[in-house]
Each structure stands twice: as structure tokens, then as C-alpha cells.
N, C-alpha and C positions, 0 to 999 in steps of 0.2 A: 722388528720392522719388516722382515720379510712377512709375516703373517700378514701386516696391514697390506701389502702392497698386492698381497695374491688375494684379500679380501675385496679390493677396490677392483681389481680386475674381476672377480667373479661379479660383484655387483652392476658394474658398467657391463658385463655379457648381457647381466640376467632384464637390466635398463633395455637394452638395447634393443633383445627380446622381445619384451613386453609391449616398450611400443610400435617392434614392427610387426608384432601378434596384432594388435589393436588396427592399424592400419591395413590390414589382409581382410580384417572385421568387416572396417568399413567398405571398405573397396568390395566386399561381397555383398554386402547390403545392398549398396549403391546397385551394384550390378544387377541385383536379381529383382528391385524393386519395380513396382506397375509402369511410372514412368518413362524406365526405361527400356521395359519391356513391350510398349504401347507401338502400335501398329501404325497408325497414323494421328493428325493433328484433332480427332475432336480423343481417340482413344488417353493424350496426354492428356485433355485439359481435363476430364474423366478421370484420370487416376490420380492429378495433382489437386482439384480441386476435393477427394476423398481423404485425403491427407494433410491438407491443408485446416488453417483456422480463420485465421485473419485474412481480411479483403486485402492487405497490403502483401500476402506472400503468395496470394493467388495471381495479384498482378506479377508477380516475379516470374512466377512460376509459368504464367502465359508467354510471359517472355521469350522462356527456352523453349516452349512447345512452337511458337512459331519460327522461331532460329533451325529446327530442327525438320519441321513439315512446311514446305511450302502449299503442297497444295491442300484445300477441304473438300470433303466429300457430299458427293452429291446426292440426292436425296433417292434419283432412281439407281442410284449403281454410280460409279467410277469417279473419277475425281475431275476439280476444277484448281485452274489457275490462275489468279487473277493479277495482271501486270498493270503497277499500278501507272507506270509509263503511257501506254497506250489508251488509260480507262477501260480495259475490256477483260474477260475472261477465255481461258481456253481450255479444251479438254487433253488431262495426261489420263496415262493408265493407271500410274499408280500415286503415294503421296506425295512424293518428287518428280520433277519433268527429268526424263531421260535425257542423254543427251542430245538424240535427234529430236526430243521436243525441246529443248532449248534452243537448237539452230535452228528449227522452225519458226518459234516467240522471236530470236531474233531477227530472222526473215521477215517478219511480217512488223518489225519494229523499224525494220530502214524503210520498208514500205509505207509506214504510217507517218514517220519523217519526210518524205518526197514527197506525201499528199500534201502534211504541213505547208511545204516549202511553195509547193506548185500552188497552193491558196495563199499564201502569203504574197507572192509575186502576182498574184491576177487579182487579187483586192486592193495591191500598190499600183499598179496600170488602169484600175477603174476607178480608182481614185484621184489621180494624174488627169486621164481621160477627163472626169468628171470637171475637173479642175481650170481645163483647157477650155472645155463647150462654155465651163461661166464665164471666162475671162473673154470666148470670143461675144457672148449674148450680152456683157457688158460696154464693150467697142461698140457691139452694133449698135446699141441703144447712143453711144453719144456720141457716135457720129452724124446720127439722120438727124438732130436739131432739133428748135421749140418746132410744135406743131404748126398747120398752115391755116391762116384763117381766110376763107371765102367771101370777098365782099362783092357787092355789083356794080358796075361803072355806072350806070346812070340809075340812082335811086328813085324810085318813083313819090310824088310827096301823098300826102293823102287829102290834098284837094284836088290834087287830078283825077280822083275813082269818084265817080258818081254813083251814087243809088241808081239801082236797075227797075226800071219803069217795071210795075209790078203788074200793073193793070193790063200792060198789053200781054198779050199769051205768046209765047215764044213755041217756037214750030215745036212740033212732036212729031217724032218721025216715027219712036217706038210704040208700043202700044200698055204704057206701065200705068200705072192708077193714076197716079198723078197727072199725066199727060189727058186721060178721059175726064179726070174730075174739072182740070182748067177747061177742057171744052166743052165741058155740059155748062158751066158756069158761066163760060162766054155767052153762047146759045141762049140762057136762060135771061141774063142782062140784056142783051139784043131782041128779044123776046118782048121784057119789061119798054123797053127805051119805043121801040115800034108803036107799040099800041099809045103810051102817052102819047105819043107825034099825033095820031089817025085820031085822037077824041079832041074835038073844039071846045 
């Protein structure tokens, strides 16, 4: 029995061993591989998408390249970062914002909160406002009343207007066509009437 018992213990060494050989294995694998070794966010997607197969372990693997690089790179040189907070993007040096580029993003993130806030209070005060001028332009309207209607105390009937003697020529004091045409016309009637009188 002694035999089995020093047997079992060599065997649980040599177990022991093997799998923490195997685990040294991988943990150097892991370590030395592209992805890990990758510079920044497009260098992961580059070495996970050459290692990959499937569209579902490439979604994975995007996963950890973004957990890992905040920022992408820009097309002329250096890196951007885009906060999706603010909708905007900023420039770091490198694939991560430093940390004075993170006190900055957050500088300019209380900043972009107080614009918020100050546009949210001046759209509720002109709205207000707006809200006030209708309620006063509706007062006004019902307090001035139905409209006024204009009549005339003494109605004139329409047998009191007589037709305007047409015949007689009414003074012309200007000198308009009309004023010449009645007077040549008179003239000319006066003219006619004359001479019937003078022939027996």
C-alpha cells in the first residue's frame, strides 16, 4: 500500500504539472499574439479580423478592440475621440485620451451641459412669453365687442333725387374735353335754333 500511495502522489505532481505547463502555454500565446500586441484600435480589428472566421467572433472580438482603444485614427496622422455624450469628436495624441485630455472632454462636457440648460430655460420663457401676448391678443379681441355699424339719421328716399337736367350745360370752369365738347355742342344747337327762328 505504501507503493500505491507514493504512486498517487507522483501522479497528482506530474497532473499538476502538466496542467500548469499547459496554462504557461497559453498565457504565452495569448500574450505574444497580434491582438495583443496591436498599437491601436484599427491595428486590433486587423489582427482579430486575420484570425478570425466567422462574422459572429469578429463581432466579439470588435468588442474587446473597442473596450480596449478609445480612440481611431485619423486619416492625416493622430487620433480622434468621439464622445458620444456631447455628439462631437476631439483630438488625443494617442489611442487613449491622457488624462488631461480627459479633464479637458470633461471641461467642455459641463460646458456643453450649461449650453443645454441655458437653451432649455430661454425656449421655456419664450414659450411662456409666447403664451402670455395670445392670452393678452385674445382679451383684446373680446373685449372691444360686435363691430359698429354706420347708419344715417335722415335717409334720403329715392324720390327726392331728381335726374340732372342734362340739356343744360353745367359751368366748366376747367378746361377738360368734356367741358369743350358740351360747349361746342351748345354753340352748335344755338346755332341750329337761331337760324330756324330768322327763316319765315
Amino acid at each position: 500500500m505504501v507503493l500505491s500511495s507514493e504512486n498517487t502522489k507522483t501522479r497528482l505532481v506530474a497532473f499538476i504539472a502538466l496542467v500548469s505547463l499547459a496554462l504557461v502555454a497559453v498565457w504565452l500565446s495569448l500574450r505574444g499574439s497580434a491582438w495583443e500586441s496591436a498599437r491601436d484600435f484599427e491595428d486590433c480589428v486587423e489582427a482579430h479580423q486575420a484570425g478570425l472566421h466567422s462574422t459572429d467572433q469578429r463581432g466579439i472580438s470588435m468588442t474587446g478592440c473597442n473596450a480596449r482603444f478609445a480612440g481611431r485614427r485619423k486619416p492625416g496622422g493622430g487620433y480622434s475621440y468621439y464622445d458620444f455624450m456631447q455628439g462631437r469628436s476631439f483630438d488625443i495624441a494617442g489611442p487613449n485620451p491622457t488624462a488631461e485630455e480627459r479633464k479637458r472632454i470633461d471641461r467642455e462636457y459641463i460646458e456643453f451641459l450649461d449650453a443645454q440648460r441655458r437653451e432649455a430655460v430661454s425656449a421655456e420663457l419664450a414659450k411662456r412669453q409666447d403664451e402670455q401676448l395670445r392670452a393678452d391678443v385674445e382679451k383684446e379681441r373680446q373685449s372691444v365687442g360686435p363691430p359698429l355699424v354706420l347708419t344715417p339719421k335722415n335717409p334720403s328716399s329715392p324720390a327726392a333725387k331728381q335726374p340732372a337736367d342734362r340739356s343744360k350745360s353745367a359751368r366748366c370752369e376747367d378746361n377738360s374735353l368734356a367741358c369743350g365738347w358740351s360747349k361746342l355742342s351748345a354753340a352748335v344747337k344755338n346755332a341750329f335754333a337761331s337760324s330756324s327762328r330768322t327763316k319765315p
